[in-house]
N, C-alpha and C positions, 0 to 999 in steps of 0.2 A: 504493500500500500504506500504509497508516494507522500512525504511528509509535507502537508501544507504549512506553508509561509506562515509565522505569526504573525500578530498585528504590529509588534516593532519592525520588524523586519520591513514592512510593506510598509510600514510611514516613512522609513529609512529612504528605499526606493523612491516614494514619490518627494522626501525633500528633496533628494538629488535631484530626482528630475524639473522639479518646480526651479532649485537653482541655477542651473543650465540655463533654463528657459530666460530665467532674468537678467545671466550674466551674458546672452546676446553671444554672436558669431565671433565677437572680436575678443574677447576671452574665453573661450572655450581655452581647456587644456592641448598642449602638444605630446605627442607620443612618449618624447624622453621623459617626461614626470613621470613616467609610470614606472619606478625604479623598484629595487629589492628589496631596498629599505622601508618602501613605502607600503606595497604588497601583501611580500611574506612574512607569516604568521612565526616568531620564534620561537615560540615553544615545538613549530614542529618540523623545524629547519634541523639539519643533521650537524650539528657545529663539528667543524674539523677537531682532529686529533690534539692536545695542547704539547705547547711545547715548556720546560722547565722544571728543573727533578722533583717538585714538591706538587707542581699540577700536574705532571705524569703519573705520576707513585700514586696518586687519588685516584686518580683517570681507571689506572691498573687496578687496581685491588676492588676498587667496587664493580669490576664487573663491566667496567665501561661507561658508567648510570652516572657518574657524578663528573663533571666538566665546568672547574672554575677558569677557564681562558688560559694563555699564557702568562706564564713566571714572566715579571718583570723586566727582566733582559731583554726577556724573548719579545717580548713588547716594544722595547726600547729599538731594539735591532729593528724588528720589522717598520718602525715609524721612521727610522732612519731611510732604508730602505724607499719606503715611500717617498721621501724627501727628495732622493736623489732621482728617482724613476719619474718624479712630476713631467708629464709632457710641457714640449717646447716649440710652438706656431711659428709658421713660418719657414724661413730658411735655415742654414747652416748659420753656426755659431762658433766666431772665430776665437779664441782663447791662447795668446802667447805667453809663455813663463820666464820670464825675465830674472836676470841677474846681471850684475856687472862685475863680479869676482865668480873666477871660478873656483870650483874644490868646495862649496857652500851645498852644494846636494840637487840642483837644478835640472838634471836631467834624473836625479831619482826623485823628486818631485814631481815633473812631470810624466812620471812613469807611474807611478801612484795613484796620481789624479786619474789618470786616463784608466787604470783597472777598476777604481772605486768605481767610476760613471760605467763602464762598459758592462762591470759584474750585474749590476741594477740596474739596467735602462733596457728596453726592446730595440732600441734602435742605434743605428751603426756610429762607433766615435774612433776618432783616427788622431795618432801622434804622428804631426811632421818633425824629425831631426832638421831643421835649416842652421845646426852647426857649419861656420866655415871652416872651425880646426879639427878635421873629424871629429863628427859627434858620435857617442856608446847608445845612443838612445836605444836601439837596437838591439846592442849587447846585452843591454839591461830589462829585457822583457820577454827574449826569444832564448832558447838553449842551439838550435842549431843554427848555423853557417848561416848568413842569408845574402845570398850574389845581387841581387836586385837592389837598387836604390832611388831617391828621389831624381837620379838622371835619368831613369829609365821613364819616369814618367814624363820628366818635360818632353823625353822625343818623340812621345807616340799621345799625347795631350789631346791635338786635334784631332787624333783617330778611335780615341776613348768610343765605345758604342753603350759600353754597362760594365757592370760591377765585374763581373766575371775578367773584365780586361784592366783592371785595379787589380784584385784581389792574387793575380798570377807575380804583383810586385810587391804588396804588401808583407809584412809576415803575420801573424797573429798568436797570442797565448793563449792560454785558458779561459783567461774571464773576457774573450771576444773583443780584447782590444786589440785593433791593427796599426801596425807602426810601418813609417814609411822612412826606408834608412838613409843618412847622409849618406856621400860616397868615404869610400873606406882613403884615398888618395887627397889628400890636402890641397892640394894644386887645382886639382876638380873640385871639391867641395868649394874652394876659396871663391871658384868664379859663379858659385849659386846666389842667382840675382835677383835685384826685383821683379824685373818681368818673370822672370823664371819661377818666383814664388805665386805670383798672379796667374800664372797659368797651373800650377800646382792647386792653387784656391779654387779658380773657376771649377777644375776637374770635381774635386771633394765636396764641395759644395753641393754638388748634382748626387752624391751617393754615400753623406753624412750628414747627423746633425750637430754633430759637434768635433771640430776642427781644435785640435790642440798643437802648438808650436812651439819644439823645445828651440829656443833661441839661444845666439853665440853671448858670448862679452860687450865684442864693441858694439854700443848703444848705436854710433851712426853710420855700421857697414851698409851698403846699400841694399841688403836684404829688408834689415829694420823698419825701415819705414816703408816696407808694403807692409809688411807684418803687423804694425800699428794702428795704420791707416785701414785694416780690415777688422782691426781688436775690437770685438764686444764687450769686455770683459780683459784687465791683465792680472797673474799673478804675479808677483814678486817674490822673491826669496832669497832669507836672509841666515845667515850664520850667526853663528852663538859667540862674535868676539867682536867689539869695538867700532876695528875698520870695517868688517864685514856688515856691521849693524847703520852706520855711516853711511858704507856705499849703498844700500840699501835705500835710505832716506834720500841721499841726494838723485836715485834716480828716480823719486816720485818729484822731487824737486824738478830734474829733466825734464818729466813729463808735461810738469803743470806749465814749465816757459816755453815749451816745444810744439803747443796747437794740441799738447793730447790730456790738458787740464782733467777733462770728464771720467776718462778712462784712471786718472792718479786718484783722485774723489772716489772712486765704486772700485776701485783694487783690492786684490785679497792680499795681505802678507802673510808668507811661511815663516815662520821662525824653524828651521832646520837643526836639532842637534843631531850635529854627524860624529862628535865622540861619543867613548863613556863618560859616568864620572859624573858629577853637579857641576854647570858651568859657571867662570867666574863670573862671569857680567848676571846683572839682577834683573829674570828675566818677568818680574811684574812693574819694572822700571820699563825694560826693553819693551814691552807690551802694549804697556801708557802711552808712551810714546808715537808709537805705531797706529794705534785707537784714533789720535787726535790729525792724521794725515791719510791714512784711510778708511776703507768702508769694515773693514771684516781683518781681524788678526788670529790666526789657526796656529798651534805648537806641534810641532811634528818629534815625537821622545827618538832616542835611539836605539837603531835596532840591528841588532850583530846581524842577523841575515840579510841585513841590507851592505852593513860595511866593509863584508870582504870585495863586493868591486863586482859580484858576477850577476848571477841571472836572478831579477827577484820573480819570486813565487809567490803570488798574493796571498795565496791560502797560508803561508806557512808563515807567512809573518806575525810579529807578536799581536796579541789581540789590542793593545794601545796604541800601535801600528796604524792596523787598520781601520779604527775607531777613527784615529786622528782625519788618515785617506778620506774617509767616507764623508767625515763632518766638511773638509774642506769641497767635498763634491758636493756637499747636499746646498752651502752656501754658494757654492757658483753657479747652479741649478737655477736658487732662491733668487739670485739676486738678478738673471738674464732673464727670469720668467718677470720680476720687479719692474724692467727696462722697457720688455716688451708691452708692459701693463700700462 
């Protein structure tokens, strides 16, 4: 026997339909409101598995019946997570990592960056090496050999048809980031230019959304100012001593007299410790500092699998490591989605 409607039920119905009527063609709902949140009933949604030894160990032993969420962490992680995966309208997003001393950590910097965003995001992010003194960026992301480099791209640029004719140049790691390697010969690398970077941009632009650029020293090799002049977003990175923290300042100083004022203003600083040890300089002075000239200041700790010089492995790095990676991706995310806004 077919169970008729109550009488609430059927008043329900008819206010709905009475409100419709009143709120007229031009507010009617659009399809996307009708979301999961909005819908489905939780009590009889199937909540995933939790993660966290203390909402596991419940999870387990009743049976399966009892599900307080995820432990804290696990929480924490996944919001992190979310942060960085935020989608990003529009075009490619150019993002170069600046230093003007080398030995300060700049291409493990940008080696970092680019696995934090690539491990969390659906869509494709690529580090360019535009080192003119051979750049490791390469070295530092891939375990094997890898014969291809950014010249190979500039010579076949105009003949790009898809991804498939990138990716035979690229190398890539595990967490899906692609690195595009300086030339291994100094003499070559030295003459990689601006046009030559322009047309490296155009290509990537068509088949990423986020463009990362480990750059040289000299602030005004003629690479630099394409590199600039295409910046969304720049990082900085700085060392844990003195001059390093100085040279640091004076290139937001550069920035601001050089036409790239907006880009010094919404800049992220690294603070890099690349030893062991407690550093001398007082790094809630070096901090303040940093606060009052740019947008966003990140501390990146030291981490022995990063220091011996070879390939990092994202996963295997210390969890303060990667916490640091990620925060610096989820604010570079934060602040391009900010821009676009």
């Amino acid at each position: 026997m077919a169970t008729q409607p109550t009488r609430a039920s059927r008043t329900e119905v008819a206010l709905s339909s009475k409100r419709l009527d009143d709120l007229g063609e031009a507010s009617r709902e659009s399809a996307d409101l009708l979301t999961a949140d909005r819908l489905l009933d939780p009590s009889r949604v199937t909540r995933p598995e939790p993660e966290g030894a203390w909402s596991h160990f419940l999870y387990t032993v009743s049976g399966r019946r009892i599900n307080i969420g995820d432990g804290r962490r696990a929480r924490e992680r996944k919001a992190l997570s979310a942060r960085i995966a935020a989608p990003l309208s529009g075009g490619a997003r150019f993002v170069p990592v600046l230093s003007r001393k080398g030995g300060v950590g700049k291409t493990t910097i940008t080696a970092l960056l680019g696995m934090a965003l690539a491990d969390a995001r659906e869509d494709r992010v690529i580090a360019v090496d535009a080192n003119p003194d051979r750049g490791t960026l390469a070295d530092r992301v891939v375990r094997s050999a890898h014969s291809r480099t950014v010249r190979d791209l500039v010579r076949i640029h105009d003949d790009v048809k898809g991804y498939h004719d990138i990716s035979s140049i690229v190398a890539r790691d595990a967490t899906r980031l692609d690195v595009l390697a300086s030339d291994s010969d100094p003499r070559i690398a030295e003459a990689f230019s601006d046009s030559d970077y322009r047309d490296v941009a155009g290509v990537a632009a068509h088949y990423y959304s986020l463009v990362l650029t480990d750059t040289g020293t000299g602030i005004v090799h003629s690479v630099m100012s394409a590199t600039l002049d295409l910046a969304d977003q720049v990082v900085i990175v700085s060392g844990l001593s003195v001059d390093e923290a100085r040279l640091a300042s004076e290139t937001l100083t550069w920035l601001e007299t050089n036409g790239y004022a907006e880009q010094a203003r919404e800049a992220i600083v690294v603070l890099n410790q690349s030893t062991p040890g407690a550093p001398l300089v007082r790094l809630n002075e070096l901090e303040a500092h940093f606060r009052t000239r740019a947008k966003k200041v990140v501390r990146v700790p030291y981490d022995s699998q990063i220091a011996g010089g070879g390939t990092i492995v994202f996963a295997n790095l210390q969890p303060e490591t990667r916490v640091a990676a990620r925060e610096l991706a989820a604010l570079l995310v934060e602040g391009l989605r900010a821009k676009a806004a």
